[in-house]
C-alpha positions as a Markdown table, in Angstrom:
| # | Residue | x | y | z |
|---|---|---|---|---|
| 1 | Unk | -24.5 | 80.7 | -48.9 |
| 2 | Unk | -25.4 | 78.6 | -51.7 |
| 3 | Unk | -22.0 | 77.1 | -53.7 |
| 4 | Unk | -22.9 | 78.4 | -56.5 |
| 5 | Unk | -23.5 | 81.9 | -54.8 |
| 6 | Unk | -20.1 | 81.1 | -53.0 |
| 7 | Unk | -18.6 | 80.6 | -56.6 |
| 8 | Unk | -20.4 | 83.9 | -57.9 |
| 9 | Unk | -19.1 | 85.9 | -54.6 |
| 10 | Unk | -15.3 | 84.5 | -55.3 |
| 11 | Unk | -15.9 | 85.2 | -58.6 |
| 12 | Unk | -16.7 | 88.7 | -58.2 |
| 13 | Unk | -14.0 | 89.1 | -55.4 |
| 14 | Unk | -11.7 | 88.2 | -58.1 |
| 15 | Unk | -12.3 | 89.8 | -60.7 |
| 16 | Unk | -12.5 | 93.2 | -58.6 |
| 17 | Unk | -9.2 | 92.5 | -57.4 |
| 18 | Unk | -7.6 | 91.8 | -60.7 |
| 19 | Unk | -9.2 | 94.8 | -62.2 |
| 20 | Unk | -8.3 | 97.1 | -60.0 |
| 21 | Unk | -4.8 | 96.0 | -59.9 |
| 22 | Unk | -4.9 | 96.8 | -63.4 |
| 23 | Unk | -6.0 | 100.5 | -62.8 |
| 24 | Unk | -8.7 | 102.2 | -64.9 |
| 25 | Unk | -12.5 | 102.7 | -64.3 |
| 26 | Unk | -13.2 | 101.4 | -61.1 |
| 27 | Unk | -16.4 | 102.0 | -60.7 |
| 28 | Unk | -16.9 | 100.8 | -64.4 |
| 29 | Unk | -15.3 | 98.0 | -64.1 |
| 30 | Unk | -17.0 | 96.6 | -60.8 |
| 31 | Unk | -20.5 | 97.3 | -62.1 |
| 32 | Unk | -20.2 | 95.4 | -65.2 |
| 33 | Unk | -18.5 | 92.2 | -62.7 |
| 34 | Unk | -21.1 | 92.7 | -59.9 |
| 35 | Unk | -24.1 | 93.4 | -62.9 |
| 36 | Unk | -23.2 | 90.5 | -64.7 |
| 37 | Unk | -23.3 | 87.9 | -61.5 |
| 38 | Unk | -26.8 | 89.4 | -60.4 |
| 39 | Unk | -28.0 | 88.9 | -63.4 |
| 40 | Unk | -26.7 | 85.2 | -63.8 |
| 41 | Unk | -27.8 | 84.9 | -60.3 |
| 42 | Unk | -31.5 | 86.2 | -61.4 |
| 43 | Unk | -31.4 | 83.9 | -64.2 |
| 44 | Unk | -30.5 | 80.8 | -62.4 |
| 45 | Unk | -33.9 | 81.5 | -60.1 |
| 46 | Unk | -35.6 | 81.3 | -63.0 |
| 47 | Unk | -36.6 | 85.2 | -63.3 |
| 48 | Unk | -37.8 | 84.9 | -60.3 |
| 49 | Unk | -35.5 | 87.2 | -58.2 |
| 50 | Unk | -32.6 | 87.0 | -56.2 |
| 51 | Unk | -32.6 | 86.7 | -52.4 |
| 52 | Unk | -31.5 | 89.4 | -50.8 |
| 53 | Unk | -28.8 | 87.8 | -49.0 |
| 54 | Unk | -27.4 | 86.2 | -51.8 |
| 55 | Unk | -27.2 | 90.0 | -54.1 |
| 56 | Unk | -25.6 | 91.2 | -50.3 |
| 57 | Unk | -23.0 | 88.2 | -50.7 |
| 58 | Unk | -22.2 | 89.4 | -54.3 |
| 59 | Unk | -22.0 | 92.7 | -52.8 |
| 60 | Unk | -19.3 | 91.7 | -50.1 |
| 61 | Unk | -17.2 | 89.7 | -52.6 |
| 62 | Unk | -16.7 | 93.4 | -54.7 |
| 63 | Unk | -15.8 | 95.2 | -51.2 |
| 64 | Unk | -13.9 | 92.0 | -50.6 |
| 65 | Unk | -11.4 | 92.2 | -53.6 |
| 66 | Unk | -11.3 | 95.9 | -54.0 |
| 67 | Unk | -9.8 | 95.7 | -50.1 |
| 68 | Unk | -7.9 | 93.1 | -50.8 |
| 69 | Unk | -6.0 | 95.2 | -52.7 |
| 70 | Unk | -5.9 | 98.3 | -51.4 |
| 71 | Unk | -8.6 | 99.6 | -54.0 |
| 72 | Unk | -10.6 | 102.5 | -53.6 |
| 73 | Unk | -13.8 | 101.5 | -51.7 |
| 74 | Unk | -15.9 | 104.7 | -53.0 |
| 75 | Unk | -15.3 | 103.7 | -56.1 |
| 76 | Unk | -16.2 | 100.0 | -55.9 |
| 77 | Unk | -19.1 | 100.7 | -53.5 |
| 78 | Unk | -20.1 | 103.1 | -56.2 |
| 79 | Unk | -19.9 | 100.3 | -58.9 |
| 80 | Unk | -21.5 | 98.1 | -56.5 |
| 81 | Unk | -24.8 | 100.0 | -56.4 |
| 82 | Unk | -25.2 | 100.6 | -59.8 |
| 83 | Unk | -24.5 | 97.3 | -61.0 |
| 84 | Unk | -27.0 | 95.2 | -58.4 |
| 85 | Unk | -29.6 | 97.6 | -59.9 |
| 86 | Unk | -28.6 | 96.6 | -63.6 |
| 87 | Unk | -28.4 | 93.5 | -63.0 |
| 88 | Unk | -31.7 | 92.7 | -60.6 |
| 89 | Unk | -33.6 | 95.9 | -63.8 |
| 90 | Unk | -35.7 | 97.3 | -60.6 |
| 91 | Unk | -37.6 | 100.1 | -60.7 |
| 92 | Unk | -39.4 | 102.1 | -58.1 |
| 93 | Unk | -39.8 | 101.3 | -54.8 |
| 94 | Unk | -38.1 | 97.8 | -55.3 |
| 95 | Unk | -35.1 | 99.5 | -56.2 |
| 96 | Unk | -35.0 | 102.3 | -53.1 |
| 97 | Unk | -35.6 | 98.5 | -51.2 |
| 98 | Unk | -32.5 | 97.2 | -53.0 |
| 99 | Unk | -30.3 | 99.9 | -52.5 |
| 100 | Unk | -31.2 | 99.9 | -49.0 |
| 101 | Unk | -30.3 | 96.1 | -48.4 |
| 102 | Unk | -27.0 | 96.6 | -50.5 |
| 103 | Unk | -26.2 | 99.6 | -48.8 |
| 104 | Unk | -26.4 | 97.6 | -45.6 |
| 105 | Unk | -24.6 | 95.0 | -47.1 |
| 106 | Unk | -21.6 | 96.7 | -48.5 |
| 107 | Unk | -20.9 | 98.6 | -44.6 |
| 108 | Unk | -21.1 | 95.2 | -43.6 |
| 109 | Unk | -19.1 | 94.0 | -45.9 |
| 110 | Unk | -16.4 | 97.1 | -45.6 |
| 111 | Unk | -16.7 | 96.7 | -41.9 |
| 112 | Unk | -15.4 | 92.8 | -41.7 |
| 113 | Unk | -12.4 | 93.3 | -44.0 |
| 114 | Unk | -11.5 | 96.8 | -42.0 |
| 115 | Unk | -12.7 | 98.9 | -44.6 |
| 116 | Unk | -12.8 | 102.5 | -44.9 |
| 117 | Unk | -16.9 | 103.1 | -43.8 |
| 118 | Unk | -17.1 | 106.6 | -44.9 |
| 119 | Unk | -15.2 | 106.0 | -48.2 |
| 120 | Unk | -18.0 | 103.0 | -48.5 |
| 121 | Unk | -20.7 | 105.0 | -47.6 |
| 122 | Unk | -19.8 | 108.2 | -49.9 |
| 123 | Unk | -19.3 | 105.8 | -52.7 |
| 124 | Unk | -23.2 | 104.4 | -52.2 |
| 125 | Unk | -24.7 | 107.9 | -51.8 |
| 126 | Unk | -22.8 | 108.8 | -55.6 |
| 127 | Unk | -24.1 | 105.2 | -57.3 |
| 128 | Unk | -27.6 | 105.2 | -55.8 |
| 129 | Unk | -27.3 | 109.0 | -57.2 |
| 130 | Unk | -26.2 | 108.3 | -60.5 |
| 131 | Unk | -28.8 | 105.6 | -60.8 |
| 132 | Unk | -31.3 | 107.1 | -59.8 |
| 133 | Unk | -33.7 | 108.0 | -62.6 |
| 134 | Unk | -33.0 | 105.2 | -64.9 |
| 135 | Unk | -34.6 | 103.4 | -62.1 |
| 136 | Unk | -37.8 | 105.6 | -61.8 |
| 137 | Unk | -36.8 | 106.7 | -58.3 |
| 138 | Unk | -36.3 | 110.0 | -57.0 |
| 139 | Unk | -32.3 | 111.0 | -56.3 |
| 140 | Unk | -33.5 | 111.9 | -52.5 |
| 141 | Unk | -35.4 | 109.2 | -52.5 |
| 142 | Unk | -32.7 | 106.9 | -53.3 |
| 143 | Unk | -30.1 | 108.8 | -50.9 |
| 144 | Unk | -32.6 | 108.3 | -48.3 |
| 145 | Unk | -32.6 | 104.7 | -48.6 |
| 146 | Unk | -28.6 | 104.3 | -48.4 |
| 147 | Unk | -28.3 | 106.5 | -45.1 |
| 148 | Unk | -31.3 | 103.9 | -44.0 |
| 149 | Unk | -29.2 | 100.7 | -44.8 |
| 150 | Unk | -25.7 | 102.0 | -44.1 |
| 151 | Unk | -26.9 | 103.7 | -40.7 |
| 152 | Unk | -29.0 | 100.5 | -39.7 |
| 153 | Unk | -25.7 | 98.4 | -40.8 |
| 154 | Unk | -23.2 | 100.9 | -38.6 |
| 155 | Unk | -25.6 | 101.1 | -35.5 |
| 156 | Unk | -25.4 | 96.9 | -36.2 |
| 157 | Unk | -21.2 | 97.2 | -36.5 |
| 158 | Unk | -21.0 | 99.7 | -33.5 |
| 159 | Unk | -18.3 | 101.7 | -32.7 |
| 160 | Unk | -17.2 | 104.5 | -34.5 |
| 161 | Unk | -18.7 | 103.2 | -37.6 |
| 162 | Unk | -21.8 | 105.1 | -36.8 |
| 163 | Unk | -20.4 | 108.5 | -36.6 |
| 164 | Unk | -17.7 | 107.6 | -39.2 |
| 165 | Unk | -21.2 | 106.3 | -41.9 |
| 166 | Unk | -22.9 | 109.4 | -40.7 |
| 167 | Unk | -20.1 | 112.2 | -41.3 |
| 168 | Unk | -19.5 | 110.4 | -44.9 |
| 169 | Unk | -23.7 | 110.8 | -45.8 |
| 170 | Unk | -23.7 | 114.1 | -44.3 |
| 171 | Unk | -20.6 | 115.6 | -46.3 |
| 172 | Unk | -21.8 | 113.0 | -49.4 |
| 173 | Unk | -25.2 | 114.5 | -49.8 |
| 174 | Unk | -24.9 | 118.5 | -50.9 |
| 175 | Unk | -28.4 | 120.3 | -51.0 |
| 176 | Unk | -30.1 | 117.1 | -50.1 |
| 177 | Unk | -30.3 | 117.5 | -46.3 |
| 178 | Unk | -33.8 | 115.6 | -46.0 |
| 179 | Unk | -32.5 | 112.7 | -47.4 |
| 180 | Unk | -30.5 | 112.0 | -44.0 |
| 181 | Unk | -33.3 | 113.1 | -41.4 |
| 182 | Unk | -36.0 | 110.1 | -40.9 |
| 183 | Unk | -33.3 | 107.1 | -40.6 |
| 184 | Unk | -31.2 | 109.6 | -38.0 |
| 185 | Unk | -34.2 | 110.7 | -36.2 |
| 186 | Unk | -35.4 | 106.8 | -36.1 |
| 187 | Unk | -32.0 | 106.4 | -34.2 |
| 188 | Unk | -32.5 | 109.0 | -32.1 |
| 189 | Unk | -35.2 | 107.9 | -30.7 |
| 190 | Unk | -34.0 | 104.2 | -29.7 |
């Protein structure tokens, strides 16, 4: 990681803590912090993008202060989601490919600071949701591409956090049931 990256990440840890210490619109209030440093981030490249792993580092330092505090991490992974997606202004199939990587990211994340998984996962399935159409993608679509990365980042974690990701998506996703069944029949088959 990059120091300034580091300082973003810290940064964003922070100010996740602080706010949600403070109480109020969780989700809210991480998307603006985690929008805001993707977007500085994007800027500093020159327009150019962001690397993935740097947005995913961004990520972690949300899931990072919302733990440290005892802060809800549906709430904050929900923030997260939306606010990469503000701040990288994807559309299409960049943005299922971003919510994927965060997705994978944030259980990664949730999973190093012993982090609820299934709170983090339901919190990404109602984000990616929610931002959806202002990104030109298709709700299932989008839901689709957070069981991918959250499933690929459990199977990576091990354990229970498979089963615990999974059971979150499943009870998460309400009348979208095709949205779960090509990244659990990929797994399936390994």
């Amino acid at each position: 990681m990059t120091e300034n990256v580091h300082g973003l990440a810290e940064s964003v840890r922070n100010g996740v803590a602080v706010a949600m210490r403070r109480g109020g619109d969780m989700t809210g209030t991480t998307m603006e912090i985690v929008s805001d440093a993707v977007a500085a981030l994007h800027e500093e490249a020159g327009g150019s993008g962001s690397t993935t792993e740097s947005i995913g580092d961004i990520a972690g330092g949300a899931v990072r202060g919302a733990r440290s505090v005892g802060g809800n991490l549906a709430e904050a992974s929900k923030g997260v989601v939306i606010g990469v997606l503000l701040g990288t202004r994807q559309i299409g199939i960049e943005a299922a490919v971003t919510i994927s990587e965060i997705s994978a990211a944030v259980i990664r994340s949730a999973a190093a600071v012993g982090g609820e998984l299934g709170a983090a996962a339901a919190g990404l399935v109602e984000g990616a949701i929610l931002s959806a159409r202002g990104m030109g993608v298709r709700a299932e679509d989008a839901v689709s591409a957070v069981a991918h990365g959250a499933l690929t980042a459990a199977d990576e974690v091990g354990g229970a956090a498979v089963f615990a990701v999974h059971d979150a998506l499943t009870r998460s996703i309400v009348g979208m049931k095709d949205a779960l069944r090509e990244p659990v029949d990929r797994r399936r088959e390994s």
